[in-house]
VOGU-3710 file (C-alpha; in Angstrom, 3 decimals, decimal comma):
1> xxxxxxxxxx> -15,891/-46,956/70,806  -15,406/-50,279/72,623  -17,559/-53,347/72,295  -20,042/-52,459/74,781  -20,431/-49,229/73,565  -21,049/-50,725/69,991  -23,803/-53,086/71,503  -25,229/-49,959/73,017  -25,752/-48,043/69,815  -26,725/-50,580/67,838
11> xxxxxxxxxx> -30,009/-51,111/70,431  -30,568/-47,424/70,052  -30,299/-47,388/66,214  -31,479/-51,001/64,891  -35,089/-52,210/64,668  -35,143/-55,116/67,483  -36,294/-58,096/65,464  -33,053/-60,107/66,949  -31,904/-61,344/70,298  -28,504/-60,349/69,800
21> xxxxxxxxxx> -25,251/-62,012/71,309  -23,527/-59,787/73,122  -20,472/-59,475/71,277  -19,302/-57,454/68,224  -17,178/-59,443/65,513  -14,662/-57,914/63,807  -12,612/-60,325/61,948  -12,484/-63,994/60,454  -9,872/-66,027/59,982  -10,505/-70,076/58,032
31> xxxxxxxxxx> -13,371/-71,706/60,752  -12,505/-68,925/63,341  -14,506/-65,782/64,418  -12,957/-62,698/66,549  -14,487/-59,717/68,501  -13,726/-56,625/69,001  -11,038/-57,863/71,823  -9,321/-59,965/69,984  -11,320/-63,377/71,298  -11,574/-66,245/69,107
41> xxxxxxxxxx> -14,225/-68,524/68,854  -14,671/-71,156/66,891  -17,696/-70,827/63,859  -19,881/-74,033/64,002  -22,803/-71,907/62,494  -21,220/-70,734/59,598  -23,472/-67,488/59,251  -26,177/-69,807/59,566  -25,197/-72,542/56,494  -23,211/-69,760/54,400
51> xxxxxxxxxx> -20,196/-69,215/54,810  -18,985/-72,707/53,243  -15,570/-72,027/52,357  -14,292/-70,345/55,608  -13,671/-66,730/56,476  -10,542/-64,709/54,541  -10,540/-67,283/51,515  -8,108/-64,750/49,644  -9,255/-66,111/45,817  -12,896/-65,473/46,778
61> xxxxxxxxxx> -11,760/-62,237/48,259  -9,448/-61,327/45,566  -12,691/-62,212/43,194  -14,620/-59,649/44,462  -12,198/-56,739/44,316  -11,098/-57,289/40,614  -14,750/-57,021/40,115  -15,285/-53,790/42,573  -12,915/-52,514/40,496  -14,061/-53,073/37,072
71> xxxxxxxxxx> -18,292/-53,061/37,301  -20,789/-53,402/40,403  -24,207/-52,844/39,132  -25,905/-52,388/35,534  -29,482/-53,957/35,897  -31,163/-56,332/33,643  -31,481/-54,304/30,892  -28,044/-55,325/29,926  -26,260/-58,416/30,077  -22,873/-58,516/31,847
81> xxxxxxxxxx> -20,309/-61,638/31,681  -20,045/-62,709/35,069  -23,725/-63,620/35,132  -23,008/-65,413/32,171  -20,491/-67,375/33,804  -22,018/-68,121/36,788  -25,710/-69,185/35,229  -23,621/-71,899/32,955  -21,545/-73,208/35,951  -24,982/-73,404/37,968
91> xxxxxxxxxx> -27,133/-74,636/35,423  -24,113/-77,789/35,354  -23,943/-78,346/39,180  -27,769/-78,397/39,534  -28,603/-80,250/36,544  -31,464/-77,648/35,710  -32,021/-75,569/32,899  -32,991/-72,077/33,898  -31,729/-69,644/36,355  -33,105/-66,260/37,892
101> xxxxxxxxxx> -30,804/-65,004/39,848  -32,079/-63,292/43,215  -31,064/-61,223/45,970  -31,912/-63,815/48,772  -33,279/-67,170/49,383  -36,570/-65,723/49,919  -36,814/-63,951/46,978  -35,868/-66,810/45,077  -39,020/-69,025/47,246  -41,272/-66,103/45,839
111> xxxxxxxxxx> -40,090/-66,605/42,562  -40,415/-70,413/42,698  -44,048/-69,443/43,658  -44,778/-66,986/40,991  -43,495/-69,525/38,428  -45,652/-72,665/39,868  -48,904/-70,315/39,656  -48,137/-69,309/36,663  -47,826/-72,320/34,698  -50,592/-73,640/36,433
121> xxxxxxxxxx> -52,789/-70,344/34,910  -51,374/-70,746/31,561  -52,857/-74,294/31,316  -56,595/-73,404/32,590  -57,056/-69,603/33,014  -57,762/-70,046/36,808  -56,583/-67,755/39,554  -57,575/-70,019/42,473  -54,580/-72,878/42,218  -53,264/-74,535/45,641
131> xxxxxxxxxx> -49,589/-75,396/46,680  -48,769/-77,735/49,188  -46,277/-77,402/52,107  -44,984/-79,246/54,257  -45,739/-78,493/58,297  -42,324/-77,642/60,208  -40,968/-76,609/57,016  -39,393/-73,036/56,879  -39,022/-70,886/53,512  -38,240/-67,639/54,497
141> xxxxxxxxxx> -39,606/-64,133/55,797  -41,479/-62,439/53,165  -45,322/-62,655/52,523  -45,193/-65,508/49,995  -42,626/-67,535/51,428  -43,808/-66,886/54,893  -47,516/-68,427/53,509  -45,938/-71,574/52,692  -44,044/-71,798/55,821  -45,265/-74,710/57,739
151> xxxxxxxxxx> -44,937/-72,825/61,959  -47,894/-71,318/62,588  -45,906/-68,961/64,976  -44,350/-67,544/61,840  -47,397/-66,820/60,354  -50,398/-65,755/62,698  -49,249/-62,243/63,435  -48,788/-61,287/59,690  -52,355/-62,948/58,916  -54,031/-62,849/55,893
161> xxxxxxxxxx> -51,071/-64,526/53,785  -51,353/-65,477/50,181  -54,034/-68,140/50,517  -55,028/-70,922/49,192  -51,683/-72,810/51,057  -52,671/-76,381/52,367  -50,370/-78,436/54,760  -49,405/-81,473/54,573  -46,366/-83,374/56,924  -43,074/-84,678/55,434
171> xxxxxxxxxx> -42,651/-88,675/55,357  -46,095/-89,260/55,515  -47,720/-89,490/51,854  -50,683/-90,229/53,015  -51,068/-86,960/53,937  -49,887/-85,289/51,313  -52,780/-87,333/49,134  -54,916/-85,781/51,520  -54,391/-82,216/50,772  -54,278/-82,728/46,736
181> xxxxxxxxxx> -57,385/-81,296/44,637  -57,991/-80,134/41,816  -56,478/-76,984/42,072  -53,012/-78,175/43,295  -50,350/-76,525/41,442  -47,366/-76,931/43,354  -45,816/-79,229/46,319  -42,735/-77,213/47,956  -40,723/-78,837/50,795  -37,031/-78,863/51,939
191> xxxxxxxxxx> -35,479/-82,502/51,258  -33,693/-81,414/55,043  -35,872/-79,552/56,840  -33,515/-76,843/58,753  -35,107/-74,254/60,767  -38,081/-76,843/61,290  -35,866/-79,261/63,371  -33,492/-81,197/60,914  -35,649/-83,830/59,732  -34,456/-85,440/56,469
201> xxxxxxxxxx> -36,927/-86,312/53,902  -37,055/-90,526/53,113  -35,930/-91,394/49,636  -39,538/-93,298/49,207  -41,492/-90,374/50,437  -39,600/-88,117/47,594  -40,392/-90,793/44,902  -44,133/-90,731/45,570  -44,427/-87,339/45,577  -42,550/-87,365/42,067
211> xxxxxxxxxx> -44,682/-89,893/41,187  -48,255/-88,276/42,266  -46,756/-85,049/40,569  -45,988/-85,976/37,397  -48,953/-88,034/37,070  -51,053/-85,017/37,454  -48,878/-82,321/35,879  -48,023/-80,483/39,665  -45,015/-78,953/39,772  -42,478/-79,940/42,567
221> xxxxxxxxxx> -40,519/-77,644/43,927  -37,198/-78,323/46,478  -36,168/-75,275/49,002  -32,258/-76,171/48,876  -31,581/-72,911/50,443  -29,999/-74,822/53,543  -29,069/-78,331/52,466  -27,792/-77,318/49,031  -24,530/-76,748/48,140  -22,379/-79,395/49,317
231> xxxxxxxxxx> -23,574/-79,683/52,857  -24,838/-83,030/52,871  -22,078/-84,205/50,534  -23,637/-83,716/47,315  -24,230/-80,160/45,566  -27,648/-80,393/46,086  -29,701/-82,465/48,473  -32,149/-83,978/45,583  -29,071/-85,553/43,816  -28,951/-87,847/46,886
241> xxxxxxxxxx> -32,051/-89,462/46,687  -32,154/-89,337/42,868  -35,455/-87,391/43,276  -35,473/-84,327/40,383  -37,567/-81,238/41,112  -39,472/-78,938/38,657  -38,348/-76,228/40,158  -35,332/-75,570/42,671  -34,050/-72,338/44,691  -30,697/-72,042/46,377
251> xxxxxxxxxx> -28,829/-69,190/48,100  -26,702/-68,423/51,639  -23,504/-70,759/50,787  -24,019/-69,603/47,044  -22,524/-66,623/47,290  -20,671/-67,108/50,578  -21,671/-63,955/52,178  -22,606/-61,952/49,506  -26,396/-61,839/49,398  -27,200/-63,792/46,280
261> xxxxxxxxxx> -30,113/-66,213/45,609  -31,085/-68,357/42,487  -34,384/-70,308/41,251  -33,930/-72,611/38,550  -36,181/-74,332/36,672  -36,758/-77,038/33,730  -36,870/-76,294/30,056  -40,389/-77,400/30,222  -41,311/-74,836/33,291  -39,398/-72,401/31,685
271> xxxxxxxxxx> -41,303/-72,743/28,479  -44,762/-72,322/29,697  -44,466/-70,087/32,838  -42,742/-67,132/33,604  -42,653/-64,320/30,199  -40,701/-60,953/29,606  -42,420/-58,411/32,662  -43,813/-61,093/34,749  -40,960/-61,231/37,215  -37,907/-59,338/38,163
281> xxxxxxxxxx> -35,506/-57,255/40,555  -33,090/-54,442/40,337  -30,149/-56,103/42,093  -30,279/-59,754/41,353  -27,633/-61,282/38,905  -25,587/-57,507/39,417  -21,554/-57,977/38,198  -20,802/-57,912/42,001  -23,261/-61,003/43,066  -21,833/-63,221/39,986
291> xxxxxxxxxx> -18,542/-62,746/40,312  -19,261/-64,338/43,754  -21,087/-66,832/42,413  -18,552/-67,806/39,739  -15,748/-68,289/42,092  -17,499/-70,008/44,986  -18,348/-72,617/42,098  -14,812/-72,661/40,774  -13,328/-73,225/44,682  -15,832/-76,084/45,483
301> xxxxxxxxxx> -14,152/-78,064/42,494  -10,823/-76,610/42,787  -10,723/-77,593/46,553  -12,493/-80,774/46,296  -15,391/-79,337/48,812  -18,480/-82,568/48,425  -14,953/-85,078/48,970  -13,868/-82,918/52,270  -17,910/-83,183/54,044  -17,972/-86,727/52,643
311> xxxxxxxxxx> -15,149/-87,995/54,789  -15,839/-84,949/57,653  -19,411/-85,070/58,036  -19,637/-88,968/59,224  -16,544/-88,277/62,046  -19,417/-85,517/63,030  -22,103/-87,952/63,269  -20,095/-90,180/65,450  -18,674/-87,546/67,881  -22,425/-86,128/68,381
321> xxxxxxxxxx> -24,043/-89,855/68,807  -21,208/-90,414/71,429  -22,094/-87,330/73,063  -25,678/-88,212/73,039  -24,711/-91,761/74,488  -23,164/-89,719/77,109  -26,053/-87,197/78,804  -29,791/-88,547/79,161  -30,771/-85,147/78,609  -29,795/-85,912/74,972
331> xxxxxxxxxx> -33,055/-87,334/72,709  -31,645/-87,987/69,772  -29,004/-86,677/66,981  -30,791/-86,407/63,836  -29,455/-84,441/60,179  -27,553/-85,123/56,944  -23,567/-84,335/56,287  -22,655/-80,987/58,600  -26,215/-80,286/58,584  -26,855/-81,755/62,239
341> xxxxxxxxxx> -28,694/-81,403/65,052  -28,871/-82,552/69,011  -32,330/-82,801/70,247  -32,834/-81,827/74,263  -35,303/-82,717/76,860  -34,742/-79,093/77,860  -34,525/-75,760/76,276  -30,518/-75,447/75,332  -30,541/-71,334/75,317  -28,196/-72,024/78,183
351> xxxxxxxxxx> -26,128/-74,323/76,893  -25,143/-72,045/73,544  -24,792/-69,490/76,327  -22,095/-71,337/78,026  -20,607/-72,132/74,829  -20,015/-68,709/73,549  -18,228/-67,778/77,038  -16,128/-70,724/75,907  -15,138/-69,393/72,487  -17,723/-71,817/70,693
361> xxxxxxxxxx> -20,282/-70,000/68,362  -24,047/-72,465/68,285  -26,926/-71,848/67,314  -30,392/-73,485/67,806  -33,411/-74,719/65,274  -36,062/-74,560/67,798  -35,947/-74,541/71,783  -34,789/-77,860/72,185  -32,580/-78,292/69,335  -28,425/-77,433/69,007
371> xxxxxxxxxx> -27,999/-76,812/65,322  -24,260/-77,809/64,026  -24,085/-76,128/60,170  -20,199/-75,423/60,511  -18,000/-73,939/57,545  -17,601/-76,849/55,175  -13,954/-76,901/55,396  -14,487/-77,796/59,263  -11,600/-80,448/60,061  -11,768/-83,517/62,560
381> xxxxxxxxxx> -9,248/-81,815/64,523  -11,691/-78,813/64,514  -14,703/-81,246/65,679  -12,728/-82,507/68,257  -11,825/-78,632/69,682  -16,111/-78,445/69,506  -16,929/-81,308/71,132  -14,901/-81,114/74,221  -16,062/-77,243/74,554  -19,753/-78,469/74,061
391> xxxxxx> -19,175/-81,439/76,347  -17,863/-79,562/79,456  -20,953/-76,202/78,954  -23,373/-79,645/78,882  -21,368/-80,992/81,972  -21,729/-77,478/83,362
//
């Protein structure tokens, strides 16, 4: 079949949750995409913050088929060594204690969820704890992380969620001191917000939280599905601010396009939450998912990944503030590392239109809002090829 025919029966066969593109890729090659056709385009999205170390890495790739080859899937009934491996080498990059290994980052938000109520149950008996979210935050699809996902557009049609969720907006800790009762358990929010817009969190605004937190014994939790691993220059956004969660979950550039998610936890969360049949999954933590895991960890060191966004990610920033000085139509730039975002006075559907025809793959975070969350071993020379094909669709 050609490409059009592939588009075709793909609208006849898949559930339409997704506005498509309307291309088929077949192939990647380092920061580069290609279709069917043979057209290249150049990957600023990065399977939306995943693919990290570039398409065709032949180590990772290599990884994967010595492990096809010698075990895919047990369960957790058994242990098998490359979960070993890849637990130790994330409990060192994250600084926390315990892992659970997931299948997504949305499983691993549940989890995170599951663990906050529970310790919170184990201290008082009570079944009618609170967790507070932040508003534009965004945590994932599924009923639990869906109920602490601050868009109400998310939510409504899916209505009743989990209850007992209160609100509470990021940067402003007066408002967080607002929503606290006696039943707060948990406070959950993104140190970048992603999907939400790309709003950083303030370093203050994190140490008050902490500070409100462990004064009352709530447990914080940090969604570093997006901003962790190495793309704002450190392995995990809260290592930045010097800010230390309770409770942490991480995924997409974890495995690097094998679906693989993680929550990790303190010693002291770990002691007095989640026991033996409280929580679990049949694929998480599989041979297949940790030998991913393992290597992506081993590459980032071996190939010097935080030092490469460290001195890319600020030539970024300046190309996209001189394109903002450029066009009125641009707001503002706002974002972290190669975790960026344009803001619009206008939708830019059109724009990331105009792009694609141009061999540049964009993608939005919100109608008004170019999101730039490129492979992180995106070169300067690669970030000038962007901006001049983003520059001339915005010209357009």
């Amino acid at each position: 079949m050609n490409m059009q025919e592939y588009i075709e029966e793909a609208e006849s066969a898949l559930l339409h949750t997704y506005n498509r593109y309307q291309i088929v890729l077949d192939r990647g090659e380092g920061v580069y995409l290609y279709d069917m056709e043979g057209i290249k385009y150049l990957d600023f999205v990065a399977g939306i913050a995943v693919f990290a170390l570039g398409y065709h890495n032949r180590e990772y790739n290599d990884a994967l088929k010595a492990q096809i080859d010698k075990l895919i899937h047990t369960s957790n009934y058994y242990y098998n060594v490359p979960a070993v491996g890849a637990a130790k080498k994330l409990k060192a990059i994250s600084e926390m204690d315990r892992v659970f290994f997931t299948n997504s980052g949305a499983e691993a938000v549940e989890g995170a969820i599951k663990a906050a109520r529970k310790y919170a149950y184990l201290k008082d008996g009570r079944t009618d704890h609170e967790i507070i979210a932040m508003n534009h935050s965004f945590h994932g699809r599924t009923m639990g992380a869906l109920s602490v996902t601050g868009n109400a557009k998310y939510r409504e049609p899916f209505e009743p969620m989990i209850g007992n969720i209160r609100f509470a907006d990021l940067n402003d800790i007066e408002s967080v001191k607002a929503q606290i009762t006696d039943k707060t358990c948990a406070v959950i929010l993104e140190p970048v917000q992603g999907e939400g817009g790309l709003f950083p969190a303030e370093e203050e605004f994190l140490r008050e939280v902490k500070k409100i937190c462990q004064e009352k014994d709530i447990l914080l939790i940090f969604d570093e599905i997006q901003c962790g691993m190495g793309r704002i220059g450190y392995m995990y956004a809260w290592q930045r601010y010097g800010v230390k969660p309770d409770i942490m979950t991480t995924a997409k550039a974890l495995g690097c396009g094998v679906p693989v998610g993680a929550f990790l936890m303190t010693e002291k969360v770990a002691e007095h939450s989640l026991a033996a049949g409280d929580h679990g999954t049949t694929y998480g933590g599989n041979p297949l998912a940790c030998a991913a895991v393992e290597k992506v960890l081993d590459l980032f060191e071996e190939n010097h990944i935080i030092e490469k966004v460290r001195e890319t990610a600020p030539y970024l920033e300046k190309c996209l503030d001189e394109l903002k000085d450029k066009y009125e139509c641009i707001v503002e730039r706002r974002g972290l590392g190669l975790m960026q975002g344009l803001v619009f006075d206008r939708p830019v559907g059109d724009i990331i239109n105009r792009a694609l025809e141009e061999g540049l793959i964009l993608i939005n975070a919100g109608p008004d809002i170019i999101r730039f969350v490129p492979p992180l071993i995106i070169s300067k020379a690669n970030i000038d090829e962007m901006i001049d094909i983003l520059d001339s669709c915005i010209e357009a």
